[in-house]
Backbone bond lengths (Angstrom), bond angles and torsions (degrees), N, CA, C in turn:
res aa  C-N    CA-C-N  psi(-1)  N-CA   C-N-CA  omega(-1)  CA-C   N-CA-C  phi
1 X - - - 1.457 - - 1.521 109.69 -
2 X 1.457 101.18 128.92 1.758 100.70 -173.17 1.472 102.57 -92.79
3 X 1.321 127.87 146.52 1.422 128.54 150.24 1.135 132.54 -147.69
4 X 1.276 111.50 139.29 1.757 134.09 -154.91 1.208 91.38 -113.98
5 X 1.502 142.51 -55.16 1.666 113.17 -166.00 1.412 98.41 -126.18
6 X 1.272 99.93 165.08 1.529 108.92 155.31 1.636 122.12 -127.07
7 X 1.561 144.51 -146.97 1.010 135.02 148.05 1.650 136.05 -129.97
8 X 1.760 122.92 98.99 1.083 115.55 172.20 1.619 127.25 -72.02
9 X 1.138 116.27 119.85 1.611 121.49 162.01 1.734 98.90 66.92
10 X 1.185 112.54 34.71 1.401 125.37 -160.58 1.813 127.69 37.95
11 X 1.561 81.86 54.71 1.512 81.64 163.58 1.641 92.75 -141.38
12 X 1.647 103.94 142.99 1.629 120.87 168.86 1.809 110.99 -51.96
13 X 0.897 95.21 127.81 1.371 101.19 169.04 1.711 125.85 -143.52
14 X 1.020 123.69 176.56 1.852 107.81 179.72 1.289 90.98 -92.94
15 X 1.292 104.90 169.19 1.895 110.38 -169.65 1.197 97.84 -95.04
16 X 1.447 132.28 -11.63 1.769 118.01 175.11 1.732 119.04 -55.89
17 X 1.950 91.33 -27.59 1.286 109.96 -161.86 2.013 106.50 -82.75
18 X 1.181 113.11 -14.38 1.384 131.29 169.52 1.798 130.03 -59.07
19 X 1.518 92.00 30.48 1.414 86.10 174.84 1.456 104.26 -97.85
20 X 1.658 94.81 -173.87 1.457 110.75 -163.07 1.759 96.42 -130.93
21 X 1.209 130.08 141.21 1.815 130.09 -172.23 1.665 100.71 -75.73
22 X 1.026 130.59 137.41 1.453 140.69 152.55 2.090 122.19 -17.52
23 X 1.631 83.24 -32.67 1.382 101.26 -156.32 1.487 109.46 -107.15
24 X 1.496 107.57 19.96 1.660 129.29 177.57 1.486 106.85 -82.18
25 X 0.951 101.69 112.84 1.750 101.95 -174.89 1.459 108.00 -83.93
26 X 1.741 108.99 -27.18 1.483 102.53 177.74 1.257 115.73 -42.36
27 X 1.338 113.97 -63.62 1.614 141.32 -162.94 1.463 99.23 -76.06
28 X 1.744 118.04 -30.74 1.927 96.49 167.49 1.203 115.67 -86.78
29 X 1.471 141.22 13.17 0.736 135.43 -166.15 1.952 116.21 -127.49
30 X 1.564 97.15 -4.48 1.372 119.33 -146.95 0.963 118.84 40.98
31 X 1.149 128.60 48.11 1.862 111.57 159.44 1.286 105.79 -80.16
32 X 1.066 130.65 76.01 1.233 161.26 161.44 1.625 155.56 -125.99
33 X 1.450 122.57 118.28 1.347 112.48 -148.94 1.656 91.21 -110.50
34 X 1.474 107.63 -175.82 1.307 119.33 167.84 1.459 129.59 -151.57
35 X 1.489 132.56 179.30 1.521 113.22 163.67 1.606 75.65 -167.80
36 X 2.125 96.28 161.17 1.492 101.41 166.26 1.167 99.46 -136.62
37 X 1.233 134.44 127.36 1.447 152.88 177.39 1.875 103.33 -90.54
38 X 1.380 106.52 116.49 1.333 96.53 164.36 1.754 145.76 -107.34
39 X 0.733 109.01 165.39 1.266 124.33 -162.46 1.661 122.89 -105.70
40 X 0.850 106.55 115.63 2.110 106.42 -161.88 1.559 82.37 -151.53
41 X 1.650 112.82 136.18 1.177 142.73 -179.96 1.488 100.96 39.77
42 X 1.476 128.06 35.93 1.483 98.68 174.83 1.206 125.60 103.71
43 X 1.832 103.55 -16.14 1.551 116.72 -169.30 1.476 93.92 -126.86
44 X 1.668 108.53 155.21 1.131 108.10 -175.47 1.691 98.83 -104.77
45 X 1.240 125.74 150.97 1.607 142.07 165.08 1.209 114.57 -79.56
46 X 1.425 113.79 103.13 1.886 129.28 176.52 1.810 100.18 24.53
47 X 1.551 103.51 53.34 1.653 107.19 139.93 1.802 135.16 -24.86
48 X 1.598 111.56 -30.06 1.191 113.78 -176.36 1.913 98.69 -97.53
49 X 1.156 142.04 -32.42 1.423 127.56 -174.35 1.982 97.55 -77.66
50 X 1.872 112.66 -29.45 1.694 91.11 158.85 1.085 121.85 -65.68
51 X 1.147 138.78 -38.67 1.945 142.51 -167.36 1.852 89.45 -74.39
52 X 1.369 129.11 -41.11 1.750 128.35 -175.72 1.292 86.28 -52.25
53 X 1.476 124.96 -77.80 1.504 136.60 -145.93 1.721 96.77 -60.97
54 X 1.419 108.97 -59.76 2.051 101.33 173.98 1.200 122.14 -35.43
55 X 1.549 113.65 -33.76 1.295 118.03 172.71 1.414 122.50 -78.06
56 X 0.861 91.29 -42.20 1.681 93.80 -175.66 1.447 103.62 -70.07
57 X 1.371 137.40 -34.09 1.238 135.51 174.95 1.537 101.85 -57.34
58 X 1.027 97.39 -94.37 2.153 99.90 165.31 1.649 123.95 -1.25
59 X 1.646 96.42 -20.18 1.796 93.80 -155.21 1.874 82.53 -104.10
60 X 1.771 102.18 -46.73 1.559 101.49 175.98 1.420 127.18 -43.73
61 X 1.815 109.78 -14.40 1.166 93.90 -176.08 1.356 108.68 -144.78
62 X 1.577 111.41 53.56 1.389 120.63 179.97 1.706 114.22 50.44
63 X 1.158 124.19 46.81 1.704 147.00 158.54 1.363 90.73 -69.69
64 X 1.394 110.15 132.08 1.377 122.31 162.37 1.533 109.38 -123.82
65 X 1.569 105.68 129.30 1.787 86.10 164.74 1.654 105.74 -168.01
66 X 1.166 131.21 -142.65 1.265 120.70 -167.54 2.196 91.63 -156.23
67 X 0.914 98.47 22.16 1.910 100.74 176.71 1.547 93.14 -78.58
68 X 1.354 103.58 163.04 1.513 135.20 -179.90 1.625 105.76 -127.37
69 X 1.377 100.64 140.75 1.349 120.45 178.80 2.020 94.24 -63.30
70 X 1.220 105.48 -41.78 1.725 99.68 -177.85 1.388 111.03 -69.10
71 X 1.572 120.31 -34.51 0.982 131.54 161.38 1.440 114.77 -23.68
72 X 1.847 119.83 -87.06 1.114 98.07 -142.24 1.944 107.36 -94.10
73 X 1.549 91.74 3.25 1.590 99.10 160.02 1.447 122.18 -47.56
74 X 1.584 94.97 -50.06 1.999 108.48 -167.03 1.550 84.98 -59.84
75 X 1.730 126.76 -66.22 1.672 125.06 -149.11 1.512 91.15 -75.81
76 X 1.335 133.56 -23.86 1.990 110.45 169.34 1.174 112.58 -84.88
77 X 1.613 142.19 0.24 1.239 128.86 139.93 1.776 140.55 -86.25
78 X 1.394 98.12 3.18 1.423 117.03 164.14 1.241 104.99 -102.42
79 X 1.257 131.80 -6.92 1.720 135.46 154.06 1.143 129.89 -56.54
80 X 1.578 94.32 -45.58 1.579 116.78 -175.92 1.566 119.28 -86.79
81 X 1.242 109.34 -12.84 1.688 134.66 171.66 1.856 104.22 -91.81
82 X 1.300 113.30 -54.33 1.317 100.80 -177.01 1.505 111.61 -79.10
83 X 1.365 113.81 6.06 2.120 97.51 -177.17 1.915 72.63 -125.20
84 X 0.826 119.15 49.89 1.860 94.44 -179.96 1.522 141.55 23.08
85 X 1.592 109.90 29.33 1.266 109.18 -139.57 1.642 83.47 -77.84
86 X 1.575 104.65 168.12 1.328 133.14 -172.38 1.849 110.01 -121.68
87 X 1.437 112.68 -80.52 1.404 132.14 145.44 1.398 140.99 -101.84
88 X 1.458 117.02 98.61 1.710 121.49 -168.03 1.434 101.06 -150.51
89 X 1.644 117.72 177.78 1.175 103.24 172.48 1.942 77.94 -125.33
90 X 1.588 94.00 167.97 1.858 95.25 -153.46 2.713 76.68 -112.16
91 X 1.051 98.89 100.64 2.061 98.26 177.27 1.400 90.17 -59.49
92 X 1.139 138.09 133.62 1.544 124.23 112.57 1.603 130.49 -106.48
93 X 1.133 76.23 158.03 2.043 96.22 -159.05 1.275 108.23 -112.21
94 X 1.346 119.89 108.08 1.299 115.82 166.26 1.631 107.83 -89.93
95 X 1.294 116.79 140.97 1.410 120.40 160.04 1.581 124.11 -134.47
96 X 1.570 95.58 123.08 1.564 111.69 179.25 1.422 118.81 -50.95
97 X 1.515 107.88 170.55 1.625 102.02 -178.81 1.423 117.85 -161.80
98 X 0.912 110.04 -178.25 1.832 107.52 -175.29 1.665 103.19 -54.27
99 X 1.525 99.12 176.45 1.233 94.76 172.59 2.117 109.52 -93.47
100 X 1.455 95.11 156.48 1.961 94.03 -156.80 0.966 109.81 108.52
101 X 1.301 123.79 -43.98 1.456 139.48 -131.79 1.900 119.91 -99.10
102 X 1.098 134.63 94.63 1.311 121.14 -155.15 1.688 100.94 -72.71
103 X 1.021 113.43 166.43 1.145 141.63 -179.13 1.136 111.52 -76.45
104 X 1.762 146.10 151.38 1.109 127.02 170.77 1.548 87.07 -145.08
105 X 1.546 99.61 159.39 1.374 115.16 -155.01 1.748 101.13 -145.73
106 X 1.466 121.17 127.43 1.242 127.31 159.72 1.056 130.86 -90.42
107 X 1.711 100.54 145.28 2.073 80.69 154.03 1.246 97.38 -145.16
108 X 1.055 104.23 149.88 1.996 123.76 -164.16 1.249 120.04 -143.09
109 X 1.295 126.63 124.13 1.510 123.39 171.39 1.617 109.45 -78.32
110 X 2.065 100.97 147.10 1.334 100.25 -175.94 1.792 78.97 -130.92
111 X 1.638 99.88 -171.24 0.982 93.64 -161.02 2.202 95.94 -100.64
112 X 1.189 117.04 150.03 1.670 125.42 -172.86 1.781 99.19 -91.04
113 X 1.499 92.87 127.61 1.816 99.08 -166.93 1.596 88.69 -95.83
114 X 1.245 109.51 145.50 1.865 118.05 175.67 1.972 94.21 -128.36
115 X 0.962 81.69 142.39 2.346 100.53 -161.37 2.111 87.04 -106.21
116 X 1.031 96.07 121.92 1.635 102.03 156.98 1.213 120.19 -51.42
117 X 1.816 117.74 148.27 1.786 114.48 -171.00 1.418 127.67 -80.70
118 X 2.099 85.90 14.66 1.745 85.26 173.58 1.466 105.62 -89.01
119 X 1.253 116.54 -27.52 1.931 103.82 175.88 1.783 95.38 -61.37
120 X 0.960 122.29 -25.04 1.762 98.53 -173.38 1.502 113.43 -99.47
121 X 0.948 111.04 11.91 1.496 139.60 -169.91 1.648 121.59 -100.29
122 X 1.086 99.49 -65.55 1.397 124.07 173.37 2.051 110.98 -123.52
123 X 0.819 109.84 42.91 1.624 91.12 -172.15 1.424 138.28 40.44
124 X 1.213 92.58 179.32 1.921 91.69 -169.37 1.949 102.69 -136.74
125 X 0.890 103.53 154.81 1.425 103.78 -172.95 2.108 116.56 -83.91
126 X 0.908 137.04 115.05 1.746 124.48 162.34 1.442 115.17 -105.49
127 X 1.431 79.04 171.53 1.985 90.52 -175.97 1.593 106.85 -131.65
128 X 1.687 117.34 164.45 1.059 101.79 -147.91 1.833 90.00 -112.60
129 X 0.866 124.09 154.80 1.592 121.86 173.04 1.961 110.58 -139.57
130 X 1.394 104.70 138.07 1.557 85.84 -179.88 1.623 103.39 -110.46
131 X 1.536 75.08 145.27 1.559 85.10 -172.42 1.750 104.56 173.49
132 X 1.386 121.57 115.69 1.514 122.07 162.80 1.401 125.39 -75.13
133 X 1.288 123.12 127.09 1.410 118.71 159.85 1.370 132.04 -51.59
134 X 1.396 124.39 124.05 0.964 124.69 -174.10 1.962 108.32 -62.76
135 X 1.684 107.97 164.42 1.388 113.16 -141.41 1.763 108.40 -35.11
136 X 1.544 97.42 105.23 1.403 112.29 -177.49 1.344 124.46 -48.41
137 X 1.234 122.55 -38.46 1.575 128.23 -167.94 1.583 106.90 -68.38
138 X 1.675 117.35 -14.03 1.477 117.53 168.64 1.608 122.42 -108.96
139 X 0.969 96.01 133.04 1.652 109.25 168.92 1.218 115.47 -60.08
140 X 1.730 130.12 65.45 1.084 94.02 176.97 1.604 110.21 -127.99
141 X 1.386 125.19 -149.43 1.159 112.78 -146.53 1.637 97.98 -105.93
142 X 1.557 106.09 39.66 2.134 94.41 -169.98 1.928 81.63 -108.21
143 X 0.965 89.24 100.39 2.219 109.70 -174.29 1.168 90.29 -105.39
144 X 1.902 154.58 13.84 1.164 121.91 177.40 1.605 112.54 -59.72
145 X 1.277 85.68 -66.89 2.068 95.14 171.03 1.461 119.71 -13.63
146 X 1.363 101.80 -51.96 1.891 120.10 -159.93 1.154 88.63 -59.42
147 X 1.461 109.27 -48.34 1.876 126.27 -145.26 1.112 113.54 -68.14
148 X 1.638 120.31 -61.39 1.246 138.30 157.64 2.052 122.14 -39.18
149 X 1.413 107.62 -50.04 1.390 113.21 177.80 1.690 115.12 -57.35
150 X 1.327 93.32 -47.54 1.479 114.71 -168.00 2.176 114.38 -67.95
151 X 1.852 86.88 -24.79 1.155 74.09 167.21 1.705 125.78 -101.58
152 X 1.147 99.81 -24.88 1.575 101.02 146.84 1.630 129.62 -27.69
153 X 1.414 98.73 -63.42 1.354 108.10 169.92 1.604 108.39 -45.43
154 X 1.207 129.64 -75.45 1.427 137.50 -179.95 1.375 107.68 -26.86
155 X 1.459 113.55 -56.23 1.802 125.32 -170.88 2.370 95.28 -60.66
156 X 1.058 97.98 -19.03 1.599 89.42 -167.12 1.599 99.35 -114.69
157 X 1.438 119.06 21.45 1.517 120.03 171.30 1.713 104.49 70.55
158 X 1.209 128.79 24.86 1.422 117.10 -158.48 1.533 95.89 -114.65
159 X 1.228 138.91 149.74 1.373 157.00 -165.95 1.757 98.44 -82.96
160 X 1.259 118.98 -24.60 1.649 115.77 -166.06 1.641 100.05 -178.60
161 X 1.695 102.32 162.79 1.195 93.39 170.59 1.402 112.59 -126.56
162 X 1.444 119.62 155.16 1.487 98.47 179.05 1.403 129.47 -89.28
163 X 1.169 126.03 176.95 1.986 110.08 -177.50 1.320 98.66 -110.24
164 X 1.040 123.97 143.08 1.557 122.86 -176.53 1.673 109.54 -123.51
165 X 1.012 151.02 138.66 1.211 149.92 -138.08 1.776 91.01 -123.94
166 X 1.426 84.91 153.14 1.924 100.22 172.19 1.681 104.72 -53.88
167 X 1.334 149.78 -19.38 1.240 145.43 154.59 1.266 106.05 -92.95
168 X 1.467 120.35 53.74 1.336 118.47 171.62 1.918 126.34 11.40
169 X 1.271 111.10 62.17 1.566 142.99 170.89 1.424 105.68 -114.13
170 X 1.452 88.28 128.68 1.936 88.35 178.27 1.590 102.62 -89.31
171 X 1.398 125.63 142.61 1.305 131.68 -158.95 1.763 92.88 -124.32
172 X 1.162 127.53 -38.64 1.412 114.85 169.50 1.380 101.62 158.45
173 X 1.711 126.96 168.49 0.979 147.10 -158.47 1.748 107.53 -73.74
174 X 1.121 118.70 164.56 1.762 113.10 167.60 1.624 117.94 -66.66
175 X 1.825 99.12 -25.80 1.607 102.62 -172.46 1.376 94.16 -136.22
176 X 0.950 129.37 32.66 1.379 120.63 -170.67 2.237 111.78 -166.22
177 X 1.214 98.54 163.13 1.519 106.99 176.29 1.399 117.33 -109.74
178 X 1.228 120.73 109.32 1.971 121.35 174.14 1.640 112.03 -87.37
179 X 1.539 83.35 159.04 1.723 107.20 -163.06 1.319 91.53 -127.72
180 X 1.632 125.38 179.90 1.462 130.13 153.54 1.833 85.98 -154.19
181 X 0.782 114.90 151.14 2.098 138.44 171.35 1.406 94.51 -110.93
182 X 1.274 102.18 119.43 1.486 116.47 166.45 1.667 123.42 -137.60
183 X 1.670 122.18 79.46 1.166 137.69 -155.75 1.452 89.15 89.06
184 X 1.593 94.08 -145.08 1.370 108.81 -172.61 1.590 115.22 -80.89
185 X 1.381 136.15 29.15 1.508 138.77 -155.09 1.565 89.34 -132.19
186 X 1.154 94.73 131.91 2.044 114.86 160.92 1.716 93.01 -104.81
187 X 1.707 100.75 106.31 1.444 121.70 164.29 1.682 125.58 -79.97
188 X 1.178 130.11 139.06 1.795 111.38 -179.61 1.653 84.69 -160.61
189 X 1.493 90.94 158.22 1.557 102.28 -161.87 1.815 107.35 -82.43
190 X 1.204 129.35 148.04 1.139 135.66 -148.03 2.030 103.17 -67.03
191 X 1.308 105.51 140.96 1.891 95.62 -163.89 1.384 112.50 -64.65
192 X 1.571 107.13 -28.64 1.470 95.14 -177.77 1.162 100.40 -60.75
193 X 1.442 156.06 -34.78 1.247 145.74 176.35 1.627 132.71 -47.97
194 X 1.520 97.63 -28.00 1.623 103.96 -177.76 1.392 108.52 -161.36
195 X 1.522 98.19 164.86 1.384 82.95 -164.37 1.751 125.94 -95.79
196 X 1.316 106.13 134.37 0.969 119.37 -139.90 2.217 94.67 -79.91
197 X 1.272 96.71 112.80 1.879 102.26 179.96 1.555 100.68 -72.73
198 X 1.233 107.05 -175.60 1.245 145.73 -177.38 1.821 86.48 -88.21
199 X 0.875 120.37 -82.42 1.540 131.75 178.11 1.897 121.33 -19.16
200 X 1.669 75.24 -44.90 1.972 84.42 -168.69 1.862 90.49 -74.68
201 X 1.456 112.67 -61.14 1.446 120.31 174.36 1.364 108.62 -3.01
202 X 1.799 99.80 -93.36 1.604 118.20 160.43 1.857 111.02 -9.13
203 X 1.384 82.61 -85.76 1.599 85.25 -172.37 1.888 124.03 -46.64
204 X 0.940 106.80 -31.42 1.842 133.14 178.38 1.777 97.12 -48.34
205 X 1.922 103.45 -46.91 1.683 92.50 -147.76 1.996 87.32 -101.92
206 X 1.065 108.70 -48.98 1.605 110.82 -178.47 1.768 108.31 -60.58
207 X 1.222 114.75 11.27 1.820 109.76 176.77 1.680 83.51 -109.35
208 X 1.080 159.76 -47.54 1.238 161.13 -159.31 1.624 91.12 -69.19
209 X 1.113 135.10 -30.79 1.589 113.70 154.51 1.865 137.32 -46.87
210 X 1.513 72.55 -22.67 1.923 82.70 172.38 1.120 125.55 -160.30
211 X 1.540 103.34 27.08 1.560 98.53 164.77 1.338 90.77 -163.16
212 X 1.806 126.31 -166.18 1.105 115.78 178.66 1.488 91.38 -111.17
213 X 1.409 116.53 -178.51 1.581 130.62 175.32 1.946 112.75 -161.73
214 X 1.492 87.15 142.82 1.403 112.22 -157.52 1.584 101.61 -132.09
215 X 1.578 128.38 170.19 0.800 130.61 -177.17 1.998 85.32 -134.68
216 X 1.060 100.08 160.27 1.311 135.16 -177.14 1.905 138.92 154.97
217 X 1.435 100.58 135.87 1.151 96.32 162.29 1.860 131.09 -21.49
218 X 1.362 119.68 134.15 1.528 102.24 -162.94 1.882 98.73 -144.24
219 X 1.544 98.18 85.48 1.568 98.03 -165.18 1.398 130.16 -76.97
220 X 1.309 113.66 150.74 2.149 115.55 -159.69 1.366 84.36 -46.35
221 X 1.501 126.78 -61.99 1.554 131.61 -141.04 1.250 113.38 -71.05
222 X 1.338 117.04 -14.26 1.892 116.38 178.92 1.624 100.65 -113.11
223 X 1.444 121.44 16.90 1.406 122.37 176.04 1.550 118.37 -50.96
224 X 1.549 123.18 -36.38 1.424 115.03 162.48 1.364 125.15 -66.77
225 X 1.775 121.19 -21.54 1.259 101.28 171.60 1.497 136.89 -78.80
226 X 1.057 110.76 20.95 1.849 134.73 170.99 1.045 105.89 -73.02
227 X 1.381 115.60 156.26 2.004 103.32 176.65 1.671 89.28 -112.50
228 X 1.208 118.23 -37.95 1.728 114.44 164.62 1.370 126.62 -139.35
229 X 1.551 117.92 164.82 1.290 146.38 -150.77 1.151 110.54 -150.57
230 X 1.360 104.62 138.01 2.023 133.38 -160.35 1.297 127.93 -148.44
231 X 1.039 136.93 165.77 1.511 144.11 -172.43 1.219 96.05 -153.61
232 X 1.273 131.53 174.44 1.302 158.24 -165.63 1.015 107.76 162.65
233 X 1.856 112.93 156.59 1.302 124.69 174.02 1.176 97.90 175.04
234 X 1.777 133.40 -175.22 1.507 147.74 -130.29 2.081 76.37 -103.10
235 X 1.229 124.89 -70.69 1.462 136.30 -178.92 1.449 115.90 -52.45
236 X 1.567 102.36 -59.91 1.477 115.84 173.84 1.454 134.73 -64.09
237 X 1.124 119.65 -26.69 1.736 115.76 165.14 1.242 79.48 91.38
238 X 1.640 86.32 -143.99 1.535 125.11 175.21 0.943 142.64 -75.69
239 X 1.609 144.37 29.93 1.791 132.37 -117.15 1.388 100.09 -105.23
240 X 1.158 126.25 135.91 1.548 112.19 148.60 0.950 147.15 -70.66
241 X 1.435 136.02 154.21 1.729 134.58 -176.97 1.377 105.48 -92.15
242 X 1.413 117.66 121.91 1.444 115.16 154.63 1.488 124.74 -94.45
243 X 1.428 109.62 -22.21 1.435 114.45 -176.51 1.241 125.59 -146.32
244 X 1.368 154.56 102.77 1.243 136.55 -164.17 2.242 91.96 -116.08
245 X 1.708 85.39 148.60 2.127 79.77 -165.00 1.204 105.79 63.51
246 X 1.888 92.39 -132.30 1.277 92.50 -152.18 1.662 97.62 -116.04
247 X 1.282 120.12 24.68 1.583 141.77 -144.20 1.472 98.04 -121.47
248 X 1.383 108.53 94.61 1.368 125.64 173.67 1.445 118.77 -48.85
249 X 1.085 168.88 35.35 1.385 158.96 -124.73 1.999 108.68 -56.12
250 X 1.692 97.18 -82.23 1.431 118.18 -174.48 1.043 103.07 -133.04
251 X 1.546 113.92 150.89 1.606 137.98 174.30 1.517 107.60 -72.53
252 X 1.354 108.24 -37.24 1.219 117.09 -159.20 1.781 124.42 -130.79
253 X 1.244 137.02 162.75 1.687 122.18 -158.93 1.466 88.08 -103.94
254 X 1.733 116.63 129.37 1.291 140.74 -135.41 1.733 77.06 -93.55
255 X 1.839 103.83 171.46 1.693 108.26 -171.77 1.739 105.71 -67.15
256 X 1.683 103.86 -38.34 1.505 119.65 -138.54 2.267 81.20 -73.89
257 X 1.279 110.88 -49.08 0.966 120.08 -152.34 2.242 97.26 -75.94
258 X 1.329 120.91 -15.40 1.280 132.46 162.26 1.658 98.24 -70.99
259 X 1.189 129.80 -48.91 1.235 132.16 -173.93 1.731 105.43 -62.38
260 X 1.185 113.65 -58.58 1.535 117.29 166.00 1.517 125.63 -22.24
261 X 1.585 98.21 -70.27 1.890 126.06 167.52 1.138 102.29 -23.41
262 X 2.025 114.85 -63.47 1.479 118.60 -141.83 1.946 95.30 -81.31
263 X 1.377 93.64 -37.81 1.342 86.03 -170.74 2.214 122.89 -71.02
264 X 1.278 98.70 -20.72 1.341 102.90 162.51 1.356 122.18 -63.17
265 X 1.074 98.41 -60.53 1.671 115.66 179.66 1.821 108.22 -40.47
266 X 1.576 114.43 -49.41 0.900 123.11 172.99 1.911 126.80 -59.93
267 X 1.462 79.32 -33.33 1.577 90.23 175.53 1.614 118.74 -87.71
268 X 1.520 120.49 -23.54 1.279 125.85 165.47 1.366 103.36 -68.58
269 X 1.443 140.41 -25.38 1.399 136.74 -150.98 1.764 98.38 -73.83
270 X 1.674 104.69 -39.10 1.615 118.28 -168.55 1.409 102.92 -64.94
271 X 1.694 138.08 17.59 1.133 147.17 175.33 1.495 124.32 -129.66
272 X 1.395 104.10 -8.80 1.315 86.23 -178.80 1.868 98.88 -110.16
């Protein structure tokens, strides 16, 4: 994927021209939020619940600024017109600032990862790492945790890693949101705990078509008594878990969690 511009403070610019000064305290300090809106054939996927969630991150953590939800819709579809994009996901970055001081805000194309149909097929393996995200309910930009877990994960062949909390409860993936099905119930760990995507949302209200769903604590040590296990995320869909460690779960992708697939898929379809 080629790219020539991106957008500062909503104006086009070339991306060479997209730096940030050394001496930005927003960005050394992370006071900084984010969101990625994606992009499939050209079209963007419910652009306005990413610009809700940017905001609301921004608001969790004293972000001040004067952007519009129409705002940064209009400058990520003159993004997507001036780089030709097709498939990408479009980051934007808000970053905080002194006081006086306006805020400045990106938006940048990265490149959109697509997973072969054997992770949705047969599952994919995770690993577990402990560690809480710092204040979860915001998007913002303090990723050491993510960074570090995630590459762990990579070193052990695993698709993601999970976060496991000081009461050993898995709270969710570095890039992603976990589930477990237990009977007929889609379980997920309580939101104030993590941060709650666009993805998990989705998934939360279209599983109440055929099963029920609950939030609760969901601990490492009773992980076999689940009958199934899931991931989701903005890239990832729907995937199943076959193995987290060294703890085999299922051979095979459970009914409730096929039911999940069909019904996303169906619900992404009303967008493109």
């Amino acid at each position: 994927m080629e790219v020539k511009f991106v957008i500062k403070n909503g104006e086009l610019i070339e991306k060479d021209e997209a730096g940030i000064s050394i001496y930005n305290k927003g960005l050394f300090f992370d006071f900084a939020v984010y969101s990625n809106i994606k992009v499939t054939q050209g079209k963007m996927f419910l652009p306005e619940l990413e610009v809700k969630k940017l905001f609301e991150s921004a608001d969790a953590i004293g972000i001040e600024h004067n952007f519009t939800k129409d705002n940064l819709i209009e400058w990520a579809g003159i993004l997507i017109e001036k780089n030709n994009l097709k498939d990408a996901l479009l980051r934007v970055l808000l970053i905080g600032q002194e006081k006086d001081t306006a805020p400045l805000l990106f938006i940048f194309p990265v490149g959109l990862t697509f997973y072969p149909d054997k992770y949705y097929n047969a599952g994919v393996k995770l690993i577990t790492y402990n560690g809480e995200r710092f204040m979860p309910i915001s998007k913002t930009k303090n990723l050491l945790l993510n960074y570090v877990a995630y590459r762990e994960a990579e070193k052990n062949n695993a698709i993601d890693a999970l976060l496991v909390d000081r009461d050993d409860n898995i709270r969710e993936g570095t890039r992603t949101s976990f589930f477990v099905v237990k009977d007929n119930t889609l379980i997920m760990p309580p939101k104030e705990k993590v941060l709650e995507g666009i993805t998990r949302k989705i998934i939360s209200e279209i599983a109440r078509k055929v099963m029920n769903v609950k939030e609760e604590d969901i601990p490492l040590k009773k992980i076999n008594d689940y009958d199934e296990h899931l991931i989701t995320g903005t890239s990832i869909k729907v995937m199943p878990v076959r193995q987290i460690d060294n703890i085999i779960l299922r051979d095979k992708v459970g009914e409730k969690v096929k039911a999940l697939q069909k019904l996303f898929k169906e619900y992404g379809e009303k967008f493109t």
